[in-house]
TORLORO-443358 format. One record per residue (C-alpha): residue in one letter; x, y, z. Coordinates in steps of 0.2 Angstrom, whole numbers, plus 2048, in hexadecimal, padded with zeros to 3 digits. Example, Ala and Ser with C-alpha at 12.3 -4.5 7.8 and 13.67 -1.06 7.14 Angstrom:
a83E7EA827s8447FB824
//
This chain:
x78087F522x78388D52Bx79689352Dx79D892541x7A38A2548x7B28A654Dx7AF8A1562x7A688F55Cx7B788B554x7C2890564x7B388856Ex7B8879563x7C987A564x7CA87C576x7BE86E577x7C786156Ex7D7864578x7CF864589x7C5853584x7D884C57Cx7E084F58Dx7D2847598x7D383958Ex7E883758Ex7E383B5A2x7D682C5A4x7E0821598x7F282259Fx7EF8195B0x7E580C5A6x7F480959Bx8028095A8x7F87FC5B3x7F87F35A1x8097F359Fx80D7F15B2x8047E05AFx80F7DA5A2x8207DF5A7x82D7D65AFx8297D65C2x83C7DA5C9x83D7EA5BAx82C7F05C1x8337EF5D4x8417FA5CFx8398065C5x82D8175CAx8228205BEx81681C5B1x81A80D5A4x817810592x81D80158Ex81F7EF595x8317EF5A1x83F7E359Bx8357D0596x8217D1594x81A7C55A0x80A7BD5A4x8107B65B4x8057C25BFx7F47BC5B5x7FB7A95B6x7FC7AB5C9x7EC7B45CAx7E57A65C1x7EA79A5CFx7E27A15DEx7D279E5E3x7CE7AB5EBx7CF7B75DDx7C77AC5D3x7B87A95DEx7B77BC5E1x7B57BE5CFx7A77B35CDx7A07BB5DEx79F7CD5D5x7987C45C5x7877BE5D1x7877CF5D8x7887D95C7x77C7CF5BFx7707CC5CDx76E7DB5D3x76F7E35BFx75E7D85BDx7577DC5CEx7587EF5CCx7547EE5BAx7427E45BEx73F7EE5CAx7448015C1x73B7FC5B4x72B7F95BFx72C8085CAx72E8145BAx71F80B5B1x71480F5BFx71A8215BFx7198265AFx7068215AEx6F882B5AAx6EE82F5B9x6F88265C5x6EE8295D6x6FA8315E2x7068345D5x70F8445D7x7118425E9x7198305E5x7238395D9x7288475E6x72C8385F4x7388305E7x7418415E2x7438445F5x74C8345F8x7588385EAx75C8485F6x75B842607x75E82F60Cx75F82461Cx77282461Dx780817620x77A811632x76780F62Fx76980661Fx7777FA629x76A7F7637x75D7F2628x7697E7620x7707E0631x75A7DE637x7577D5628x7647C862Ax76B7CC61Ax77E7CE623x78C7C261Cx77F7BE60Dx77F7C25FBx76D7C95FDx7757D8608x77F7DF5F7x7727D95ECx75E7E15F4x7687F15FAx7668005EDx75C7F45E1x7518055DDx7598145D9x7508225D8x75A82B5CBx75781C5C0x74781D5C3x74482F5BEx74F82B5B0x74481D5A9x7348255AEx7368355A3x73C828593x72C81D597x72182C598x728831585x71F82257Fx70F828575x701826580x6F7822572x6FF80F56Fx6FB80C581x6EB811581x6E6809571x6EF7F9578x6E47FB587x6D57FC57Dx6DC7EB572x6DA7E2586x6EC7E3588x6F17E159Bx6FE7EC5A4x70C7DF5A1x7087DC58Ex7087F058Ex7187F0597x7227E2590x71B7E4580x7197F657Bx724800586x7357F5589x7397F1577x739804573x744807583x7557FD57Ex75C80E580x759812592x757801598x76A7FF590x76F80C59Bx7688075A9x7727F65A8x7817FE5A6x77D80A5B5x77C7FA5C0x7877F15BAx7967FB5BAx7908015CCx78E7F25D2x79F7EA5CBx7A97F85D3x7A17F85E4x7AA7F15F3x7A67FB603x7937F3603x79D7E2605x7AA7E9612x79C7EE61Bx7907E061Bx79D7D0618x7A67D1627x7A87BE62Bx7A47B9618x7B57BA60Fx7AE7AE602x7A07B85FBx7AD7C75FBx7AD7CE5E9x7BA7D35DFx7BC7E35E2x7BE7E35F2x7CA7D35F2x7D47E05E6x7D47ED5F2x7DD7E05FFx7E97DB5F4x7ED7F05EFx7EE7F45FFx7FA7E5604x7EE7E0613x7ED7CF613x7FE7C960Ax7F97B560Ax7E87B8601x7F37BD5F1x7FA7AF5EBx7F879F5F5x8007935EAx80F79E5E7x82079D5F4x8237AB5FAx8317B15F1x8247B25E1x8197BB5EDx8247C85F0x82A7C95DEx8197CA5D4x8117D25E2x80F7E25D5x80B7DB5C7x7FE7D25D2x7F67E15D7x7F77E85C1x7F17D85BDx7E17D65CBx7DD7EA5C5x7DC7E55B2x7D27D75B3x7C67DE5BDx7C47ED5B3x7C47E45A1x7B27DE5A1x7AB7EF5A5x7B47F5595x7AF7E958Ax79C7EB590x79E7FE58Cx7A180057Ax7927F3577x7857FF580x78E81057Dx78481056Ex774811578x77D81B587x77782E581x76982C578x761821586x769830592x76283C588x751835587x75083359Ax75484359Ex74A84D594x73884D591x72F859584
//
């Protein structure tokens, strides 16, 4: 192997300690939330700054009250539907748009291909997509932050270039074998595409489980379909005070109300990094392959 020079070693170097600080940088509000969580709810009124570690008696009491109210509850289940719903909408649907695009001799299919990068560049905007939503009678329903950005371009691009690294040669011979499109398709071409369909998942899934202006914008008389983070973002920004805790006097109000707020952040950020390390694995090479062609 051939020895590094002298400037790949600083470049390496450099490297390391740039990526260590962006780390400490993305971990340390994750770990003070953590710890915030935890700690004794009249120690974390009194103190400023970032917690390294619990403050005075560790404490569950902010999960426990969280565990009582409904309305965080049902908000969690409420971004479950949509995360999954709308994960297995988009997929289905990338999945069928790229297929298309990546065949051979597709009539029309440069100019299709040009009409799909152009929407990736220019796009209706806020107010035309809220009169489509509002026209279709999808306001105050779970439809109206599920059908909404189902496609995505950029995924579709994405999965296109992968698909069209499938050797042609198995498709056509599986064509020649009498194999329909959907045999070829469901048969040939997914099973080798866990990579970039992997990422594709995890695209929609940690979009759509962070998302909360689509359902500010079009649940205005639906509190109940609310998901959870926009219930979060109620509860960070104090706005409405009896949704917190509804079983709790309001002296407990007042006291957890922080550790409420550490608690509600950590259980809504939990499930996105457990999913992570089990398709990270698939993340760059699926990346990789759809981005690059040749």
């Amino acid at each position: 192997m051939n020895k590094r020079s002298t400037g790949e070693k600083i470049f390496a170097v450099f490297n390391t300690i740039f990526l260590l600080m962006l780390c400490v940088i993305f971990f340390l509000p994750v770990w003070h939330v953590a710890m915030g969580s935890i700690s004794d709810p009249l120690k974390v009124a009194a103190t400023s700054g970032l917690y390294f570690k619990p403050l005075g008696k560790i404490t569950l009491g902010g999960y426990k009250l969280i565990m009582q109210n409904s309305t965080i509850l049902n908000a969690y289940g409420n971004t479950i539907i949509y995360v999954v719903a709308a994960t297995l909408l988009g997929l289905v649907l990338n999945i069928l748009a790229a297929y298309v695009m990546s065949t051979k001799g597709l009539m029309f299919g440069k100019p299709f291909a040009l009409f799909v990068i152009f929407t990736m560049i220019f796009n209706g905007g806020l107010v035309p997509t809220f009169m489509v939503v509002n026209k279709l009678g999808m306001m105050d329903t779970r439809w109206a932050l599920i059908i909404p950005g189902a496609l995505s371009a950029y995924n579709i691009i994405i999965m296109r270039t992968s698909f069209a690294e499938i050797p042609k040669e198995m498709l056509e011979a599986a064509r020649i074998d009498g194999a329909s499109e959907i045999k070829i398709l469901t048969r040939i071409i997914l099973p080798v595409s866990k990579s970039i369909i992997a990422v594709i998942v995890l695209f929609y899934a940690v979009q759509h489980w962070n998302s909360w202006f689509n359902a500010a914008l079009y649940l205005q008389k639906s509190r109940n379909l609310y998901p959870l983070q926009l219930t979060l973002r109620e509860i960070v920004l104090q706005s409405t005070e009896n949704a917190i805790v509804a079983d709790a006097d309001g002296q407990d109000v007042m006291i957890y109300r922080p550790l409420i707020k550490y608690a509600t952040i950590m259980i809504s950020i939990i499930p996105m990094m457990i999913l992570y390390p089990f398709v990270q694995k698939y993340f760059v090479t699926g990346v990789m392959i759809g981005s690059v062609k040749g």
